[in-house]
DOLOMI-902397 format. One record per residue (C-alpha): x negated, y negated, z; residue number from 1. Coordinates in Angstrom, 2 decimals. Layout:
REM DOLOMI-902397
ATOM     east    north       up  resi
ATOM        X        Y        Z   NUM
...
This chain:
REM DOLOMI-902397
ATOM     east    north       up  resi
ATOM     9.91    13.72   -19.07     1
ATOM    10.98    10.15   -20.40     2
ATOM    11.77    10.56   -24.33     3
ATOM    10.12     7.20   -25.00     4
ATOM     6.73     7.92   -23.45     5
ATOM     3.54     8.14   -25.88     6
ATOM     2.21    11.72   -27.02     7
ATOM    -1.05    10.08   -25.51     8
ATOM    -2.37    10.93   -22.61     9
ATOM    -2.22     7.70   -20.42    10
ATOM    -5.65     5.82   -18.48    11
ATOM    -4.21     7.01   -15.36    12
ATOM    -0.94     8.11   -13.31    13
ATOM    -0.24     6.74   -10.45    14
ATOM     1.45     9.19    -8.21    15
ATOM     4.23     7.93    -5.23    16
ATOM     7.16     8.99    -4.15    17
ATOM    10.69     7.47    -2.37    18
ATOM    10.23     5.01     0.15    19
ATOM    13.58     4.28     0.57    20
ATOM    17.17     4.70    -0.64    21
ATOM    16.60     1.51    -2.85    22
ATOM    14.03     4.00    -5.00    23
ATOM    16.91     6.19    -5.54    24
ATOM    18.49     3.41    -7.74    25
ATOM    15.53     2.59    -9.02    26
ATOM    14.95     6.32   -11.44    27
ATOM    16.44     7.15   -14.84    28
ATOM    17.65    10.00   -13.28    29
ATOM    20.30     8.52   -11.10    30
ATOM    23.23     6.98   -13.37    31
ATOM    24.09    10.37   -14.29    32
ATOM    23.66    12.13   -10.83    33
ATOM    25.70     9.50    -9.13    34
ATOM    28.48     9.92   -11.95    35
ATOM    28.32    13.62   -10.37    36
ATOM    27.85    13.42    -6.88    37
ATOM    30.37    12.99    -4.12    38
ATOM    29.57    10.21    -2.46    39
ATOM    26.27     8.95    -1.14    40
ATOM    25.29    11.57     0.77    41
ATOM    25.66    13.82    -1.57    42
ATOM    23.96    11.52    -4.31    43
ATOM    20.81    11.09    -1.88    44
ATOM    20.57    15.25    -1.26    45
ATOM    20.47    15.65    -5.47    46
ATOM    18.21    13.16    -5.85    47
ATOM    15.51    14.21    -3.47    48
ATOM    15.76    17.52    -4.42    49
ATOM    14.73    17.38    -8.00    50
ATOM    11.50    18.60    -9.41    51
ATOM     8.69    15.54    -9.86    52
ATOM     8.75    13.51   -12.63    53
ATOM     7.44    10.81   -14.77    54
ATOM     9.46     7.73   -14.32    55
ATOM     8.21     5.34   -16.54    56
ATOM     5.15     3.42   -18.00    57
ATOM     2.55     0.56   -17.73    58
ATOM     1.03    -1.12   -20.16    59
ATOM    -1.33    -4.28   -19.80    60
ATOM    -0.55    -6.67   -23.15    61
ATOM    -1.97    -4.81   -26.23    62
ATOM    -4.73    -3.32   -24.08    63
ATOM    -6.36     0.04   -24.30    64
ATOM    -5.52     1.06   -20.70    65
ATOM    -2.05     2.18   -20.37    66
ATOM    -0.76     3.98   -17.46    67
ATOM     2.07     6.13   -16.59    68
ATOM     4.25     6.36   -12.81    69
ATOM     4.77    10.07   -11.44    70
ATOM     7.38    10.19    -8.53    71
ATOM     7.50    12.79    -6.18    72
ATOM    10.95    12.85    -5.61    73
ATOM    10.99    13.10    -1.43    74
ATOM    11.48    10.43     1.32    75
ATOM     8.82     9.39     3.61    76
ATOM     9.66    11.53     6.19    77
ATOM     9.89    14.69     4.18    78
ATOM     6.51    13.52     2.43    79
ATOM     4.87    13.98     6.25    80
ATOM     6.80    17.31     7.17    81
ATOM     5.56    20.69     6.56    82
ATOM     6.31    21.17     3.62    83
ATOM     5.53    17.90     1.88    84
ATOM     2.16    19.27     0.96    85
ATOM     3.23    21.28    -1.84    86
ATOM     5.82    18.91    -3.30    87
ATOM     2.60    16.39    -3.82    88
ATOM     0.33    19.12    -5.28    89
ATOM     3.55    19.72    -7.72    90
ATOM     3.64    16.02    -8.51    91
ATOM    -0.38    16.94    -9.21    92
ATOM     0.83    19.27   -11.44    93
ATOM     3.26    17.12   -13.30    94
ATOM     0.08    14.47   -13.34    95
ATOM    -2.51    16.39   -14.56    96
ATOM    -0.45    17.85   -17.16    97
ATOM    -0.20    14.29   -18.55    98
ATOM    -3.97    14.75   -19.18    99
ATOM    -5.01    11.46   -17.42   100
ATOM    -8.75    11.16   -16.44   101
ATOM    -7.71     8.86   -13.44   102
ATOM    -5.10     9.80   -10.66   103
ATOM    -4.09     7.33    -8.42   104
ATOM    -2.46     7.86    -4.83   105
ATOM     0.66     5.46    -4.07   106
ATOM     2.61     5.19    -0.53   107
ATOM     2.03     8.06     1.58   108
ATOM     0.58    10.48    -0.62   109
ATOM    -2.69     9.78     0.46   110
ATOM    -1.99    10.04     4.41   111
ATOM     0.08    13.13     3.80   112
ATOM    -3.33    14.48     1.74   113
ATOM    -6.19    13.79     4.68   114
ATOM    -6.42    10.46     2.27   115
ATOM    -6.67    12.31    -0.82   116
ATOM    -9.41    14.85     0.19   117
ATOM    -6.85    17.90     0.33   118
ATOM    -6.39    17.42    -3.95   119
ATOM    -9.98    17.83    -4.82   120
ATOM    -9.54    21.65    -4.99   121
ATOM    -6.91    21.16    -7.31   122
ATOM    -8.58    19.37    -9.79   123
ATOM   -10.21    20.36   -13.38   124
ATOM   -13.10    18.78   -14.06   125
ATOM   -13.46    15.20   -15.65   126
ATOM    -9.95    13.98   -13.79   127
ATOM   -11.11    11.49   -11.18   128
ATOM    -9.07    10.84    -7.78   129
ATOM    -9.00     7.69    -6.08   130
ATOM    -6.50     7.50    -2.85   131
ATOM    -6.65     3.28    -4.11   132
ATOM    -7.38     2.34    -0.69   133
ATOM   -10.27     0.26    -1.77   134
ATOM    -9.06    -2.32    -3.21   135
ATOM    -6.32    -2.78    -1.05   136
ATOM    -8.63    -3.25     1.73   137
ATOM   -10.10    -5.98    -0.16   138
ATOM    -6.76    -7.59    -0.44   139
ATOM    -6.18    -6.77     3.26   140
ATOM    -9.30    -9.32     3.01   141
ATOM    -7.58   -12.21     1.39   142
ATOM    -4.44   -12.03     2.76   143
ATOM    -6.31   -12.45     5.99   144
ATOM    -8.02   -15.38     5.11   145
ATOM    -4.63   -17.50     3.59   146
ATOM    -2.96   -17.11     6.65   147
ATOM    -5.39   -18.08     8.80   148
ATOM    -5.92   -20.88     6.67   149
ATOM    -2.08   -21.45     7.07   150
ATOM    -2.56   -21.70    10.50   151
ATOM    -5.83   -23.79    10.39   152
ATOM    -7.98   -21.51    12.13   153
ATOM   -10.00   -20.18     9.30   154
ATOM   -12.20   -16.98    10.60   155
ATOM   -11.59   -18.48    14.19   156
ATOM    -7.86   -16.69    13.85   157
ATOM    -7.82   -13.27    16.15   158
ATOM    -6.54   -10.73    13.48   159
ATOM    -5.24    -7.58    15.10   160
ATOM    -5.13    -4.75    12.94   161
ATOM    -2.83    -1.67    13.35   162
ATOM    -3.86     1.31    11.83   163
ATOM    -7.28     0.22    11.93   164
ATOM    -8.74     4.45    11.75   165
ATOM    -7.15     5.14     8.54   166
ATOM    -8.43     5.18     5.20   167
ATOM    -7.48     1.60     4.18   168
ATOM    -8.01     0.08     7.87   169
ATOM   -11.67     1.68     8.40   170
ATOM   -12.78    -0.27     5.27   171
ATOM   -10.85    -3.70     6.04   172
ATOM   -11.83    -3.66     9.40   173
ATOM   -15.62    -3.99     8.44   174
ATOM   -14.58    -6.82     5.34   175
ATOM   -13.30    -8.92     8.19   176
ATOM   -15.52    -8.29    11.30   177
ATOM   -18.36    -9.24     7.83   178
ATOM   -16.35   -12.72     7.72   179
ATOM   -16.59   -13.24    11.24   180
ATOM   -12.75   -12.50    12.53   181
ATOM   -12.74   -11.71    15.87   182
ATOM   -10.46    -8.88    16.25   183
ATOM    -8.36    -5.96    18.05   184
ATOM    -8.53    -2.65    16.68   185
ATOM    -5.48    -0.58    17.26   186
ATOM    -5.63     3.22    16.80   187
ATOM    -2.96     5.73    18.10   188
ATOM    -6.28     6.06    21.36   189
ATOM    -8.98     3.84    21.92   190
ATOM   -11.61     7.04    21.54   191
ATOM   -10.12     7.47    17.75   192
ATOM   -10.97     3.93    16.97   193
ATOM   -14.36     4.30    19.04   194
ATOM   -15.28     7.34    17.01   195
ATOM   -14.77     5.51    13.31   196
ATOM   -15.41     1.66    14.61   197
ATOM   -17.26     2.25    17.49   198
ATOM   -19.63     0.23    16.19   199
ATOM   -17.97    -2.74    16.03   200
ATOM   -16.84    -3.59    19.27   201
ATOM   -19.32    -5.78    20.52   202
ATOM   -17.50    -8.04    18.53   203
ATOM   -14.31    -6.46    18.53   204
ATOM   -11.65    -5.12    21.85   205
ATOM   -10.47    -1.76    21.01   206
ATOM    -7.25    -0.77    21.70   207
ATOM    -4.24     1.21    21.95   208
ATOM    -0.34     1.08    21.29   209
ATOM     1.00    -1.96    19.27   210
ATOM     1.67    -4.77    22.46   211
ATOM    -2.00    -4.93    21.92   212
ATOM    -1.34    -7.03    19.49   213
ATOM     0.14    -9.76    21.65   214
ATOM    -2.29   -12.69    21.70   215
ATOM    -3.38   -12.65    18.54   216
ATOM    -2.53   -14.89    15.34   217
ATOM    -2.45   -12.67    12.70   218
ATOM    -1.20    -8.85    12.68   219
ATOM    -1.84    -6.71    10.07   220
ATOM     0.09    -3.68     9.38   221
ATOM    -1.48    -0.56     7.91   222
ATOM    -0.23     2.37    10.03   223
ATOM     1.63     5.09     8.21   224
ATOM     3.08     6.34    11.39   225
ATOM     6.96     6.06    10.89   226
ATOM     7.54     6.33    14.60   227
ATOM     5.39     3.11    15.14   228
ATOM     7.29     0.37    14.22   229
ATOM     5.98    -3.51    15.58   230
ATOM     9.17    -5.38    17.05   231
ATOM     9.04    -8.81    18.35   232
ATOM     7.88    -8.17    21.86   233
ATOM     4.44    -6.79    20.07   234
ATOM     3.85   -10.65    18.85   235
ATOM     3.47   -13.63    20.06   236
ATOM     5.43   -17.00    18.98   237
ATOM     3.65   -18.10    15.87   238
ATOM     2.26   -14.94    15.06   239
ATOM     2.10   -13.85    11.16   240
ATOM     2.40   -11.03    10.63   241
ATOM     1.24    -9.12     7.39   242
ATOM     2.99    -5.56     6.37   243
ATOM     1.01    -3.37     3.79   244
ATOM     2.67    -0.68     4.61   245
ATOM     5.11     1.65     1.83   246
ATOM     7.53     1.88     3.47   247
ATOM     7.63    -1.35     5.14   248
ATOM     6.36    -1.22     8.73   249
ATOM     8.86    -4.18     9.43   250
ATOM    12.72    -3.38     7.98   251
ATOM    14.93    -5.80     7.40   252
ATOM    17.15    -5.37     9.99   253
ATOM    14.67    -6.75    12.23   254
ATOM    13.23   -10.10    10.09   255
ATOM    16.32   -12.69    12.46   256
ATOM    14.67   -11.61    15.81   257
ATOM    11.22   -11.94    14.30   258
ATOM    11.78   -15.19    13.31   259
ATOM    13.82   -15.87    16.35   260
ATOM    10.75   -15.07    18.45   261
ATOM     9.20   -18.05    15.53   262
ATOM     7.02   -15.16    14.28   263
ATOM     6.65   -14.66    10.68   264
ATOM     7.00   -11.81     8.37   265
ATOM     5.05   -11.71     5.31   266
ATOM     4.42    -8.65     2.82   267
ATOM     0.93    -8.37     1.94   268
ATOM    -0.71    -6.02    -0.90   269
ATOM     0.46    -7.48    -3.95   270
ATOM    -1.48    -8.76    -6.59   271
ATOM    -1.03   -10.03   -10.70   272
ATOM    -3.00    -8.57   -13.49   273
ATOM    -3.03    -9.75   -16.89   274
ATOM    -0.38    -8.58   -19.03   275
ATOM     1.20    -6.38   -16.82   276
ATOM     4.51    -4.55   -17.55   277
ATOM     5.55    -1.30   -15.68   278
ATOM     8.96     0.52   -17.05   279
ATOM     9.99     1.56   -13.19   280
ATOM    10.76    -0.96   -10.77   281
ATOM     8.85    -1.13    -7.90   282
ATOM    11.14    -3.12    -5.76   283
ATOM     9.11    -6.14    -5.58   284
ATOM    10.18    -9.88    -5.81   285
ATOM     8.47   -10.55    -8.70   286
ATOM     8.24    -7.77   -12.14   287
ATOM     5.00    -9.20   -12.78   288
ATOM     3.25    -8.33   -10.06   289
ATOM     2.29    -4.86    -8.92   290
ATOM     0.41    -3.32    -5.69   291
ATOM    -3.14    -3.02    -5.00   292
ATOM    -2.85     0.44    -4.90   293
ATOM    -1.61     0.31    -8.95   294
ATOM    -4.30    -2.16    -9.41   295
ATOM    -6.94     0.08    -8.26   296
ATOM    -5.71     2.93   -10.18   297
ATOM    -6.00     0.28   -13.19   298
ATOM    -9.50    -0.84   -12.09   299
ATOM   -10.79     3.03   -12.17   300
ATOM    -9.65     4.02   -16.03   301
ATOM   -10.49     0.13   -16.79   302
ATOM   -14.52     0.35   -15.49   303
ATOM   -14.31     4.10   -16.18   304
ATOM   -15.62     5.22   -12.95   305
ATOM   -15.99     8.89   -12.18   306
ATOM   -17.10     9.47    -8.78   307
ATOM   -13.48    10.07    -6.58   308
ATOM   -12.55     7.90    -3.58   309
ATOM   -10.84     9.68    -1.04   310
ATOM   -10.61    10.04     2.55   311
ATOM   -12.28     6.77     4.35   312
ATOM   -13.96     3.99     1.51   313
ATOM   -16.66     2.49     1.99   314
ATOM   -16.76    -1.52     2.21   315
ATOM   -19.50    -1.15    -1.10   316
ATOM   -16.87     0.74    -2.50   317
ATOM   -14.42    -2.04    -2.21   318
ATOM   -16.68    -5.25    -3.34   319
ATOM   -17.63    -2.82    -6.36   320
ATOM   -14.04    -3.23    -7.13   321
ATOM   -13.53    -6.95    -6.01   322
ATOM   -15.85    -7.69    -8.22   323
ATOM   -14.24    -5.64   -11.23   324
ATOM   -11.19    -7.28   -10.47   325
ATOM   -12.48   -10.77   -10.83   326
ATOM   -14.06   -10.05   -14.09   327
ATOM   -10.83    -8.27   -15.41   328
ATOM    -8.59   -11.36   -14.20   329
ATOM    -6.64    -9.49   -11.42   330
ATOM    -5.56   -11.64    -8.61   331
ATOM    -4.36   -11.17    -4.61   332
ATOM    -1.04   -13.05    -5.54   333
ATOM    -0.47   -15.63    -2.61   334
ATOM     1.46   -14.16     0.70   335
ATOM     4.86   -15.60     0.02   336
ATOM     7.24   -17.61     2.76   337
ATOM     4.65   -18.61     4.35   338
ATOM     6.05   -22.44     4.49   339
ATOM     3.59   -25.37     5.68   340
ATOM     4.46   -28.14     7.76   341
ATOM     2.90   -31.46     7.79   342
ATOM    -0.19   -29.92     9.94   343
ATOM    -0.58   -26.66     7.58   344
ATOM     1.44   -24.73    10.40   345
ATOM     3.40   -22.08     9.30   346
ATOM     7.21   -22.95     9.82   347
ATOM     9.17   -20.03     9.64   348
ATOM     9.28   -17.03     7.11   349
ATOM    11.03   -14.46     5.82   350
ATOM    10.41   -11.99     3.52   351
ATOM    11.76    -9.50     0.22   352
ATOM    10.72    -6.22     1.08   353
């Protein structure tokens, strides 16, 4: 427990874990590990085998919503193994004993939970859950519609999305098939996407494995399958692509050949609420903006809404909270390095993740 943090209970906790070795830098607890460890290796296997803990705070200006971080001190992969259940319901633990009426699912706590549903048992009463896929479907939305602006195709722009069947793809899907995007629903099998998007294909092509997304103008990332990861030969030459998933979908390693293939990398997800301030670093480009899966968390304590949002949400569900965010002042921040040329065409890219 952080010394500095207020004997009140926060709005809400927003619960993640380690996406990467970055993160490990990134907690209190690691300037006096790594004075102790021997070597890296050695730093990283200390690290992710502490307890869950509460890394820091957020606070919005002199606002009555303040929030606090809980990390779940595991990578991805260990998140998604066996026994990654239980170290999330201990991170529940740590949550709930920070008396928040609002929990909010980061990263892959919500695939690893069935999108959340798994928790509900755990839960006292008047502690809501949201898995904050939601609103990040709704930025899914507008991140959609700037780059195919960029590209000067407007809803004429065929958006593939990739992990169309989970909990934030099921609701974006129907957001953009509403605006009119044609598009190509990838699942891990065409009968998984038929079963939760069946009805859209008339004006969709379902499909299977990521080189279904060649063709298309924009790609949108929202698979939380570590073993699928889009390379350039899934894309076509001025492609963009958009990666909402934590961890990135798209690592670092790979952003020369995407842009030698004149493909561009963009991270999507991020937005800017007033008066934001968050004590942890969340490894993005800019400390005042935060993720739409924070945001949501946010939105929930801010509108005080009780009913939880787990598994699949529904697209009401996520223009309920479009609409809360516009009347709170929270933004989609604009996809950055996406550079224009003198017809609006997108250039080339690149991208902080």
């Amino acid at each position: 427990m952080l010394p500095y943090l207020s004997a009140q209970p926060p709005a809400f906790v927003f619960l993640t874990h380690l996406r990467d070795d970055d993160d490990l830098h990134r907690i209190g607890a690691s300037s006096f590990l790594r004075r102790y460890s021997d070597g890296e290796d050695d730093f990283r296997r200390k690290m992710c085998s502490l307890p869950p803990l509460v890394a820091g705070e957020i606070s919005f200006g002199f606002g009555p919503v303040r929030g606090e971080v809980v990390v779940v001190m595991r990578m991805p992969d260990e998140l998604l193994a066996g026994s990654g259940g239980r170290s999330v319901i201990e991170g529940l633990e740590v949550a709930l004993a920070r008396r928040a009426p609002v929990i909010g699912l980061g990263a892959l706590i919500a695939p690893a939970t069935a999108g959340g549903a798994r928790l509900l048992r755990h839960l006292p009463d008047g502690v809501t859950l949201t898995n904050t896929n939601a609103y990040t479907a709704v930025v899914v939305r507008a991140n959609v519609h700037e780059a195919a602006a960029t590209l000067g195709l407007g809803p004429r722009a065929q958006v593939a999305v990739i992990g169309c069947t989970g909990s934030v793809g099921v609701p974006a899907s129907r957001l953009l098939a509403a605006d009119g995007f044609p598009l190509v629903l990838v699942g891990r099998t065409a009968e998984r996407v038929r079963r939760h998007l069946g009805d859209l294909e008339g004006g969709a092509r379902v499909a299977a494995g990521l080189e279904s997304a060649l063709g298309s103008d924009v790609v949108v990332l929202l698979t939380s399958d570590l073993s699928a990861r889009l390379t350039p030969e899934h894309v076509s030459p001025g492609t963009v692509v958009i990666d909402f998933a934590q961890p990135a979908n798209v690592v670092p390693a790979a952003m020369a050949a995407f842009e030698r293939r004149g493909a561009t990398v963009v991270e999507g997800g991020i937005v800017r609420v007033p008066d934001y301030w968050c004590s942890v670093d969340l490894g993005l480009a800019d400390p005042a903006d935060t993720t739409a899966c924070v945001a949501e968390a946010y939105l929930f304590a801010r509108e005080g809404i009780r009913a939880h949002s787990v598994g699949r949400p529904t697209p009401e569900l996520a223009r309920r909270l479009e609409r809360a965010a516009l009347r709170h002042g929270v933004r989609p921040q604009p996809l950055r390095a996406l550079e224009r040329g003198g017809d609006g065409r997108v250039l080339r890219g690149g991208v902080v993740l």
